[in-house]
MARSE-605598 format. One record per residue (C-alpha): x, y, z. Coordinates in steps of 0.02 Angstrom, whole numbers, plus 32768, in hexadecimal, padded with zeros to 4 digits. Layout:
# residues N
XYZ;...
# end
This chain:
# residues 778
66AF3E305859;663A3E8A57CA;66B33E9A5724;674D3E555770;67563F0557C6;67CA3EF8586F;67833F42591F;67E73FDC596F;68053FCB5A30;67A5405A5A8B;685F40755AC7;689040B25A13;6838415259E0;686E41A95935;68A942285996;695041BD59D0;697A41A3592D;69EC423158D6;698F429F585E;6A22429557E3;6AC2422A57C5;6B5A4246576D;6B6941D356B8;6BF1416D56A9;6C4840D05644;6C5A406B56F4;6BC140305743;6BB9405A57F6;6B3A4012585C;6B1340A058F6;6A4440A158FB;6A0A403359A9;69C33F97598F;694F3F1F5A23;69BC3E865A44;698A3DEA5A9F;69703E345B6E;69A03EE15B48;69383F8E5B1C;695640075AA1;69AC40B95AB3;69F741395A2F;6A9E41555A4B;6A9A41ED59DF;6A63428D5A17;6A71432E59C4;6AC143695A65;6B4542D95A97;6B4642A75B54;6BE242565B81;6B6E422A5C32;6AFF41D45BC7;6B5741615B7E;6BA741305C38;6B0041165C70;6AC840A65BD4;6B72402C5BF4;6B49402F5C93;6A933FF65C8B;6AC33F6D5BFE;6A893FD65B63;6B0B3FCA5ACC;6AF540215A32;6AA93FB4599C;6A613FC958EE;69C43FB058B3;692F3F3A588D;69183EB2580F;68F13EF15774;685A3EBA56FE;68663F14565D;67C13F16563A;67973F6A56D8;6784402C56D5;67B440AD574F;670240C257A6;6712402257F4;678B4059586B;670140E35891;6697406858CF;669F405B5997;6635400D5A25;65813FEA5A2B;656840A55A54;659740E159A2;652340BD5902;6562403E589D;65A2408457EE;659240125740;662C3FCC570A;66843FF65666;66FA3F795604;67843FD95597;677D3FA354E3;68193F42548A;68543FCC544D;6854404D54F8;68B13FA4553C;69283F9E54AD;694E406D54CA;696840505596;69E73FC5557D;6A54400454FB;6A4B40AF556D;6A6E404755FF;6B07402455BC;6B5140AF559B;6B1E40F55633;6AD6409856DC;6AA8413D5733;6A5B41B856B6;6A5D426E571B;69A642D8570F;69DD431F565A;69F2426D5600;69444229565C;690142BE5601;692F429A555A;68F841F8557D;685E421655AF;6833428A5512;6881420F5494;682F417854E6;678441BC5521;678A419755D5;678441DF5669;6835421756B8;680841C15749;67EB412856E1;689F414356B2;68DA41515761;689B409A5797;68C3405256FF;697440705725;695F404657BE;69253F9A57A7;69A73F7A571E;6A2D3FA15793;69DE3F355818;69C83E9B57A8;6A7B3EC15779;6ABE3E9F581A;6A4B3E0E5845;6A9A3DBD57B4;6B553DE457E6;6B2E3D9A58A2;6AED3D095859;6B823D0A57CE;6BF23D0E5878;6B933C8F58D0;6BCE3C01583A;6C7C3C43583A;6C843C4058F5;6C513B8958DF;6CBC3B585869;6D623B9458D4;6D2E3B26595B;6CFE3A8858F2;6DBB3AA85892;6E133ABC5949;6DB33A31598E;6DD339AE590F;6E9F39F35915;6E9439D359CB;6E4A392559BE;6ED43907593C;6F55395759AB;6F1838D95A39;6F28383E59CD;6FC638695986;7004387E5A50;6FAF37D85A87;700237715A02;70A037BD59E0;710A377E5950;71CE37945931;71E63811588D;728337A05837;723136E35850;718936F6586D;716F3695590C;713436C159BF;719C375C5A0A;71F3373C5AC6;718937A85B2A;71BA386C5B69;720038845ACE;71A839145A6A;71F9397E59C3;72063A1B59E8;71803A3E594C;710639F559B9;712C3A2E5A4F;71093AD959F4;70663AAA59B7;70353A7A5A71;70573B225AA0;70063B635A00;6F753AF75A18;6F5E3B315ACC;6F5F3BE85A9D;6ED03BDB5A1C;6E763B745A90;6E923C065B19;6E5A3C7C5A9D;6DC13C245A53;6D853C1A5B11;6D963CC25B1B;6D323CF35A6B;6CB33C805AB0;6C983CD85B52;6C7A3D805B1D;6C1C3D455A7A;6BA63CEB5B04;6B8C3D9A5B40;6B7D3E1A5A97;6B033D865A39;6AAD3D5A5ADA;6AAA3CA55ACC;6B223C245AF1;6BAE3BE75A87;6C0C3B405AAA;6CCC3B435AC0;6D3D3AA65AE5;6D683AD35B95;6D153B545C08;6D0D3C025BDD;6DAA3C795C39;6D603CFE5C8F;6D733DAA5C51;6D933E435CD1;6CEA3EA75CD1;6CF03F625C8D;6C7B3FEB5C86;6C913FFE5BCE;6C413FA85B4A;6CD73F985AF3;6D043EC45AF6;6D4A3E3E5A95;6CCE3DED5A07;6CD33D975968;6CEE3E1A58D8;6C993E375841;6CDF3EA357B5;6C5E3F2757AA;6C7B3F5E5700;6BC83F7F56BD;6BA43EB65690;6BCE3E1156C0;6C733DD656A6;6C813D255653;6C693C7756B9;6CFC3C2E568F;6D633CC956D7;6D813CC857B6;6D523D6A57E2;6DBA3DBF5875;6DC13DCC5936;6DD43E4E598C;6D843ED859F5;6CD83EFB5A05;6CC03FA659E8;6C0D3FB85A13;6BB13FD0596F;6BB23F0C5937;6C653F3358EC;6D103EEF590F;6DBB3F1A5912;6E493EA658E7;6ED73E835965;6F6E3E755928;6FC93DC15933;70353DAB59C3;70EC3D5A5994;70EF3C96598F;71603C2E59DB;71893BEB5A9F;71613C9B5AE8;70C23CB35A6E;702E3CA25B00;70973D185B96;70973D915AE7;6FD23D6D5AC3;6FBF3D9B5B8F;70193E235B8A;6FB43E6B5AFB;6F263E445B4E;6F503EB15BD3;6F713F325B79;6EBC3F2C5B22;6E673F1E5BD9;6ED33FC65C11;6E9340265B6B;6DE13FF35B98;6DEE403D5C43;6E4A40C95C15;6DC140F05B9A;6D3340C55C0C;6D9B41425C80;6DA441CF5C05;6CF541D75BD3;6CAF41E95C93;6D35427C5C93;6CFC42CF5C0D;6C5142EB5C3B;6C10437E5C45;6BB043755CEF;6C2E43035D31;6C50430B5E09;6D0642F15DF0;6D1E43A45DA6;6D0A443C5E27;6D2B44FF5DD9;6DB545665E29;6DAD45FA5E98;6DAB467C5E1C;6D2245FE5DBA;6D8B45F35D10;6DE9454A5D22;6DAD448C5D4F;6E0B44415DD6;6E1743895DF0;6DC043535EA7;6E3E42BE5ECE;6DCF427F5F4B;6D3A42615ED3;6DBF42185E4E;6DF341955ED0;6D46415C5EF8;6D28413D5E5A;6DB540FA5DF0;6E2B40675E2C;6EDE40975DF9;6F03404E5D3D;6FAF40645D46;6FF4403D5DFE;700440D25E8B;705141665E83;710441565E96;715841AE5F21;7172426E5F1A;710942815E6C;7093431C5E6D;6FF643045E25;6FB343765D8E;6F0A43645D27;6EA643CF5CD2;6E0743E75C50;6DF644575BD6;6D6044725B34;6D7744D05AA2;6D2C44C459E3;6DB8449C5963;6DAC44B758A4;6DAE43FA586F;6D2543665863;6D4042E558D7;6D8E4256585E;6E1842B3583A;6E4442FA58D3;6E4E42475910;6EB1420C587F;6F32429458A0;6F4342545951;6F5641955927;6FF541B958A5;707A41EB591A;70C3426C587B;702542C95882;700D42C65932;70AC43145942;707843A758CD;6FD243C35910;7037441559AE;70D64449597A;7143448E5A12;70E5440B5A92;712D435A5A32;71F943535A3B;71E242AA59F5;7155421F59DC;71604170599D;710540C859A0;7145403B59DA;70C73FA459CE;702F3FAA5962;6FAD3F3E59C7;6F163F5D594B;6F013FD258AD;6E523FE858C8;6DAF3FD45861;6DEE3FCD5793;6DDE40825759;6DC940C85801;6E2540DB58B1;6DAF4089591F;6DF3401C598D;6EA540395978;6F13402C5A02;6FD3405259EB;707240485A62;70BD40E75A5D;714F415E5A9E;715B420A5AB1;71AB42A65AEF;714B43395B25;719E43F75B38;719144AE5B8B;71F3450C5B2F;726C452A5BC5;730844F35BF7;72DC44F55CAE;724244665C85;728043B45C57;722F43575BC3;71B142CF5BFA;71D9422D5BB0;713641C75B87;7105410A5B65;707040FA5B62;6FCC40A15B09;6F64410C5A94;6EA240D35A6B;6E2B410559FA;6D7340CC5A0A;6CDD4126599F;6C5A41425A39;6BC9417859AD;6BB141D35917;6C1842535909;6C58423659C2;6D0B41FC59C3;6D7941DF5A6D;6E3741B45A80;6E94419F5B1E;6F5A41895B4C;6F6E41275BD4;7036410C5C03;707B40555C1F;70C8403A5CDE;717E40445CA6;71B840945D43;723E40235D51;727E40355CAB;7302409D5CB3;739A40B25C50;7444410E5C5A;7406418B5BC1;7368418C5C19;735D41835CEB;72BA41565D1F;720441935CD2;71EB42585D12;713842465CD4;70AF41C05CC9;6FFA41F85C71;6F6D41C75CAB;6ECE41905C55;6ECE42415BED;6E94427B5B35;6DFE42C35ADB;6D5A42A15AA3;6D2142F85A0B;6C7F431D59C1;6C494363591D;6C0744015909;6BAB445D5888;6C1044B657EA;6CB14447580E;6CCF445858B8;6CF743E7594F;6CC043FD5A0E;6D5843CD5A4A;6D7243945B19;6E0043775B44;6E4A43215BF1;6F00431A5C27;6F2B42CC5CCB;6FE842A85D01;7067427D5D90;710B42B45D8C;71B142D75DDB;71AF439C5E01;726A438E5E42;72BA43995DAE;724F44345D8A;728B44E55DA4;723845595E34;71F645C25DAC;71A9454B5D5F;714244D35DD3;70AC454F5DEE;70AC45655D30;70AB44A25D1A;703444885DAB;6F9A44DB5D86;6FBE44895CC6;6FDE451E5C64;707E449E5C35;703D440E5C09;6F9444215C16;6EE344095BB4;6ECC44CB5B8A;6F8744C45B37;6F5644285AD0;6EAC44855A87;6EEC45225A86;6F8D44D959F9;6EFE4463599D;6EA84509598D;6F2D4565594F;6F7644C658D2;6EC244AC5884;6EBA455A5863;6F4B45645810;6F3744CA57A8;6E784529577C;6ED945B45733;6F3B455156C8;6EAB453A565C;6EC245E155CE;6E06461255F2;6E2B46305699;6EC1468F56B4;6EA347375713;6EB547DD56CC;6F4448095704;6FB1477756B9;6FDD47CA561E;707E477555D6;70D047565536;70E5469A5557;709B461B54F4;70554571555B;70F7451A5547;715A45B5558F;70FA45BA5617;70EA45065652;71BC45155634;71CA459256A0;714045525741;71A744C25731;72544516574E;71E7459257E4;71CA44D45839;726744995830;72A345325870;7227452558F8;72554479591E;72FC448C5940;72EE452659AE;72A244BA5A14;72F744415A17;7389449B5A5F;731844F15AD7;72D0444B5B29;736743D15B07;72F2434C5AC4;734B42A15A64;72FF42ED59D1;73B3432959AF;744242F15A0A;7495436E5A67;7534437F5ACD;750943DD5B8C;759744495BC4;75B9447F5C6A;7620452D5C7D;766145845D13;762546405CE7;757A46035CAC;74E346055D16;747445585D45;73E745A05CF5;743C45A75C56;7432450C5BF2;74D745065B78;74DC44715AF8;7541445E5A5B;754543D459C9;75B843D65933;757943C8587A;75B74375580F;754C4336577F;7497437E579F;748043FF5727;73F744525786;746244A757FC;750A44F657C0;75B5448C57E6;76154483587E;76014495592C;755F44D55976;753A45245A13;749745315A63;7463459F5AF6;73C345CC5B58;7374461B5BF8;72E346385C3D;72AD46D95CAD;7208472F5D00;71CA47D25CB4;714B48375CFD;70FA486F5C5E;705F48015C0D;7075478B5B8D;703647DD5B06;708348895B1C;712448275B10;710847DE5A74;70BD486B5A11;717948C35A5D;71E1482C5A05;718B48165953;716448DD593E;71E548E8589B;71F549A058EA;72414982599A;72AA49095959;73404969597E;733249645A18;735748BC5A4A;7396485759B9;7472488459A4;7462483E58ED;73F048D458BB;743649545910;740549F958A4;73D34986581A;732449D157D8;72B5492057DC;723348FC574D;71C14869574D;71CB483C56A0;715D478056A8;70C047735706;708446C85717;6FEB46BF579A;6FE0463557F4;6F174648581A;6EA246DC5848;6EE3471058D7;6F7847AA58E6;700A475E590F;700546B958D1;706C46BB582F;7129469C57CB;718E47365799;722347605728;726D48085762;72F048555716;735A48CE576B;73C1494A5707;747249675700;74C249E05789;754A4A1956EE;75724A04563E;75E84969567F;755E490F56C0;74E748925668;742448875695;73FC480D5725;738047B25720;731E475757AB;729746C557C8;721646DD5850;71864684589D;711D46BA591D;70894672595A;7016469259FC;6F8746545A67;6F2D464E5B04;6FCD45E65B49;7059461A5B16;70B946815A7B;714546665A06;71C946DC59B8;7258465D5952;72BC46A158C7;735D467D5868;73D646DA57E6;73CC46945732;743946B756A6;73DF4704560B;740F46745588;73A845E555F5;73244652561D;731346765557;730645BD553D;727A459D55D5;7229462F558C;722B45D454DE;71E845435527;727C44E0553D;72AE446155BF;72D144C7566E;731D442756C0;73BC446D5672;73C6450F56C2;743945215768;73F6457C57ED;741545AC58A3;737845EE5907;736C463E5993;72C2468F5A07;725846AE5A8A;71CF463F5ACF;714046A75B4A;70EF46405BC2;7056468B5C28;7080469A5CED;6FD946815D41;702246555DF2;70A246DA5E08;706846DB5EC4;708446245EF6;714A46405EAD;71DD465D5F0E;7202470A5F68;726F473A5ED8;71DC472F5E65;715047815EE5;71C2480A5EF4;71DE48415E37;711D48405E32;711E48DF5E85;715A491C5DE0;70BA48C65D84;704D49365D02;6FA549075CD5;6FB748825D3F;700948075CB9;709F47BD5CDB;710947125C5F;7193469D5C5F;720B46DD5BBF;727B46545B8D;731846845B13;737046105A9F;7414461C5A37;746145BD59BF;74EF45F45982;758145B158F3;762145A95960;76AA455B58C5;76904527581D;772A44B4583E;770044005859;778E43EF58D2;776F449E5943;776F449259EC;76E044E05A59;773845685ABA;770145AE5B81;770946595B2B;767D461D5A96;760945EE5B3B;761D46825B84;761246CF5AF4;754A46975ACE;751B46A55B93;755147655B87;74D347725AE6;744247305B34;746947915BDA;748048305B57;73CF47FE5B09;737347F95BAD;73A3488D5BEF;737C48F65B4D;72D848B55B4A;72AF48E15C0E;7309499F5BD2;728849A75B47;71FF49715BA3;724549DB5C3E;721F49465CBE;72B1490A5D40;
# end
């Protein structure tokens, strides 16, 4: 061609290509390239369709970078299309316009609308000029890497074949180790018979790289024995021959890594599998596991779309409703059936959240942070096997083994014990997806743990970045589980997913990233005017969590802390009684503890109830510690924009000049799905040392609280419930669950008493029926 200058497709208008990319240190290859037999398509739309990119997997399109590039070939060449369109004179960039591009290049691969600017102006050509040039360079980039992969790729097989020829020399002409002469036949060292195995493996695995190589690179590649078929999926996601991706080519001399193909020309590394007798049932195993995440993903992504069939509104037209029927036409079960007497429960839910799309997936790939982003959901969350880290830098492709325990905050609702497989995959730019699919472990059950009450199905988000920060976030639960061990009261809450469900999972990312925005000193609202420097308030969020956490903790019963069930005579089944004894943590005062909690109906809405219980006011009325105490919020810590959502101090003043000032720590939070009233007493020294900045891991506390669930189905309850709703105002009507925890004996040797049990189950009983007197309900 004229000037080196290379032909666009008629398939591949400027128009596909994004008008501006983010800059950064890692080259990332997204723009669509024409391979041998395929078209061209943008996968990257201003407005991203999740049916789209079905459509394009389906119909063989996979998303590729580029052209080659020829520096001396200017952006109007890629202006120049068929016959029908003038032909435009072709411009060759001087050395030193060359010399500018490449040491921009690499600093930053995809220079946003801004930088081609500046360019432009400092170089004297045309920002479109700009555009191509980059796009070229990246092109030529990867052209070089696939040939770069091609040699290595060669080189593996040459170095296993000529160890195999060895290996079959060695085994036709045996020799004894000690003298040197022929060996008696059948016998084998055991060193060898692991290199057999060993050998066998690689060769396994080499036939695999092969096979799906044959199909990213479009021509074939030679292996030593036939290929092994690979299962077919709908998603592009496969197994290829990695490159490292870091913005050049890494040396000769240096294997690159395999891995997963994660549809740009990258590669993720898989982690290696133990060695040893039992290493290829481990490498199948893990193979398995990689096939389930890729059809969990493919899964996930045809549930998320926006137009999809298998989503149908409800009656009143404000939630989506899974049509089973549709669902089994078109997915196969990944997991096995339904097991006998599980209930079905899935649900889909969109919402914008106040974080960019990296970081919201790199919260949910560390198992710490996950658990943070939704405090009061995760009892507990851990990962067990690490298949594959990902892309260096980055989370794509990562695929953990992980455990979990998801809460109510009930008594009455048992904690859902999780194992499942968690996968990350970018889907374009700016577009990130990961599903949790749970391993078939049905069987696995234990004396500390019966059998699974809960097995997730291919559920999770897909996320998409929005202008000034934000993140379109959709997000897809779908479950079976064992409503049996469920309270009455419960299983219409839990079975339209106002439990478990997507809207609870947005709603707390919502209300987290908010309050991690107004951490930031710029942004803290008006009303958060405190006296506390940035290390007294970090000291004392951090005591408000732990408080938090172990409210729950002896609401829900979770193995987050171990704690002792009791069973007593006078109290009620709906009462959950535990108690542990301290004896070293200093985070909780020493000695036996007790723990109580209920849960009950109340016709009043949800957010009446909870402007009743954190109004400083009406306190009085409910709460035996500050009987005719005036209360005084003293520390005002908001914990976002919205009223509500924040971490008090209040002090409450002596009754008479023999009393000391009290002083209590509260955190209340509310949302669309639920609210939160926990608090605990604190002695004045500690606080004066959190306050300070000091460490709060040293100050004991005993909360106690009220969770507020929404009851949307008070109808579909038992006649109990219907009836009380006669009693309803404003037609709202929630699910109050109380909690106690109370210090029983400082004594290490004390012995829990009937009286003690009683004793807490009259206070909560007391509690209840103040509030319903306040709020004048029966």
């Amino acid at each position: 061609m004229p000037g080196g200058a290379i032909a666009q497709s008629p398939l591949l208008t400027p128009t596909s290509v994004p008008s501006s990319m983010h800059g950064s240190s890692t080259l990332t290859l997204s723009i669509p390239t024409k391979m041998e037999g395929h078209g061209e398509m943008g996968l990257i739309q201003e407005n991203f369709d999740p049916s789209m990119m079905v459509r394009m997997r389906n119909d063989g399109y996979e998303s590729r970078s580029g052209s080659d590039n020829v520096e001396g070939a200017s952006g109007d060449d890629q202006d120049a299309g068929d016959d029908q369109r003038p032909k435009k004179k072709y411009h060759r960039h001087t050395p030193r316009q060359i010399q500018e591009l490449e040491a921009f290049f690499k600093e930053c691969p995809h220079p946003d609308e801004k930088q081609r600017l500046e360019l432009s102006r400092r170089l004297g050509l045309e920002t479109k000029q700009i555009k191509f040039w980059f796009q070229n360079r990246r092109t030529q980039m990867k052209t070089q890497l696939e040939r770069h992969d091609h040699i290595i790729l060669k080189q593996e097989y040459d170095k296993l074949k000529n160890d195999n020829d060895a290996l079959r020399a060695a085994m036709a002409n045996p020799a004894c180790n000690s003298c040197g002469g022929p060996a008696i036949p059948g016998q084998i060292s055991f060193e060898e018979h692991q290199l057999r195995i060993e050998n066998a493996r690689l060769k396994d695995e080499l036939n695999r790289v092969c096979t799906l190589a044959n199909k990213f690179l479009g021509r074939p590649i030679s292996s030593m024995a036939a290929p092994i078929p690979i299962p077919s999926s709908n998603s592009s996601l496969e197994l290829v021959v990695g490159r490292n991706g870091i913005g050049g080519l890494s040396s000769i001399g240096t294997p690159l890594p395999m891995g997963l193909d994660l549809g740009d020309g990258a590669a993720m590394p898989l982690s290696k599998p133990p060695m040893g007798l039992m290493g290829h049932e481990v490498a199948i195993d893990r193979s398995m596991f990689v096939n389930l995440a890729l059809t969990a993903m493919d899964e996930l992504i045809k549930m998320a779309q926006t137009d999809s069939p298998l989503w149908t509104k409800s009656f009143d037209g404000g939630k989506e409703i899974l049509n089973l029927e549709q669902y089994t036409r078109t997915f196969s079960p990944c997991i096995g059936t339904k097991p006998i007497g599980f209930v079905t429960e899935a649900t889909r839910y969109t919402g914008m959240v106040m974080i960019n799309s990296l970081n919201l997936v790199d919260a949910l790939m560390d198992e710490a942070q996950w658990k943070q982003m939704f405090p009061c959901m995760i009892a507990r969350a851990a990962t067990i096997d690490l298949i594959s880290s990902g892309m260096t830098g980055i989370r794509n492709g990562a695929l953990h083994v992980m455990h979990a325990e998801l809460q109510v905050l009930s008594p009455l609702v048992p904690v859902r014990q999780l194992k499942f497989l968690r996968f990350c995959k970018q889907q374009a730019e700016g577009v990130w997806a990961v599903v949790d699919v749970s391993l078939d472990i049905s069987q696995e059950g234990t004396k500390a743990n019966p059998l699974v009450n809960c097995r997730r199905l291919p559920s999770g988000f897909v996320v998409q970045d929005m202008p000034n920060g934000y993140s379109k976030v959709t997000w897809v639960e779908h479950s079976e589980y064992d409503e049996s061990g469920i309270d009455p009261l419960y299983r219409p809450f839990i079975s339209v997913g106002m439990g478990f469900g997507a809207q609870r999972w947005v709603s707390a990312l919502q209300r987290q990233c908010e309050f991690l925005a107004s951490l930031v000193p710029s942004s803290l609202p008006k009303e958060d005017h405190t006296a506390l420097n940035l290390a007294g308030r970090t000291s004392m969020l951090q005591l408000a969590q732990r408080m938090t956490d172990n409210f729950c903790s002896g609401v829900c019963a979770s193995t987050a802390r171990k704690w002792d069930n009791l069973r007593v005579g006078n109290v009620g089944e709906d009462v959950r009684v535990m108690t542990r004894k301290n004896l070293d943590d200093p985070g909780e005062p020493p000695g036996i503890v007790l723990s109580a909690a209920t849960s009950v109906w109340m016709p009043v809405p949800q957010q009446r109830l909870f402007d009743f219980l954190r109004d400083d006011r009406l306190r009085s009325e409910w709460d035996i510690l500050s009987t005719g105490r005036p209360i005084q919020e003293m520390i005002h810590i908001a914990k976002g924009h919205k009223h509500g959502n924040c971490v008090s101090l209040l002090r409450g003043s002596p009754i008479n000049a023999n009393e000391s000032s009290m002083l209590i720590l509260q955190e209340t939070w509310t949302d669309a799905t639920g609210s939160l009233v926990v608090y605990a007493p604190v002695d004045i020294p500690s606080m004066n040392v959190v306050m300070g900045g000091g460490d709060s891991a040293y100050v004991a506390l005993l909360p106690s609280g009220f969770a507020i669930l929404p009851d949307e189905q008070s109808s579909d309850c038992n006649g109990a419930m219907v009836k009380a709703g006669d009693n309803v105002r404003d037609g709202g009507r929630c699910l109050l669950t109380v909690g106690f925890q109370i210090l029983l004996d400082s004594q290490p040797t004390a012995k829990l008493t009937v009286e003690s049990v009683e004793t807490v189950n009259n206070l909560i009983s007391c509690t209840i029926q103040k509030i319903k007197a306040a709020l004048k309900v029966t």
